[in-house]
C-alpha positions, 0 to 999 in steps of 0.5 A, a space after each residue: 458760327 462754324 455750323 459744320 463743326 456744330 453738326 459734327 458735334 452733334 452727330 458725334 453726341 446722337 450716332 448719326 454718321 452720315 448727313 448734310 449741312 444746309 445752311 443752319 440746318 443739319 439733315 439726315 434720314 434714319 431707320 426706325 423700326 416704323 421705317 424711315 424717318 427724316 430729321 432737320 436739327 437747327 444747329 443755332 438751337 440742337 432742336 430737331 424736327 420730324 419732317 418726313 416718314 417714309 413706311 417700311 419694313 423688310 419683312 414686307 419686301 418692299 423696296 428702298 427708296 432709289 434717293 437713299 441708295 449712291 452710286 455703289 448700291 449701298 444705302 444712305 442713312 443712319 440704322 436707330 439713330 437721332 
């Protein structure tokens, strides 16, 4: 089974534009109103999972977390997708 190409499709269906592949899991991290959330889909099944949370909002200034900026400053991850 070609699990980069599944990822790809279901990326596609669901707006999600930057993720990874590990294994038979596809992962990502999205911005909700409530903050950040963490998402593993099984590529075999297309069932996600909550696995984290991560509280926050610009309004209360807090700052992004420093494993979701790159190298250039900007963020990594999907704004109301999944």
């Amino acid at each position: 089974m070609d699990y980069k190409e599944n990822a790809l499709r279901y990326a596609e269906q669901h707006g999600i534009y930057e993720y990874r592949v590990q294994l038979k899991y596809m992962e990502y991290w999205s911005l909700y109103d409530e903050g950040f959330y963490f998402f593993r889909v099984d590529l075999d099944t297309n069932k996600r999972t909550t696995l984290g949370h991560i509280d926050w909002s610009p309004y209360k200034n807090y700052p992004i977390p420093t494993f979701l900026m790159n190298e250039s400053g900007t963020t990594f991850y999907n704004y109301f997708c999944g």
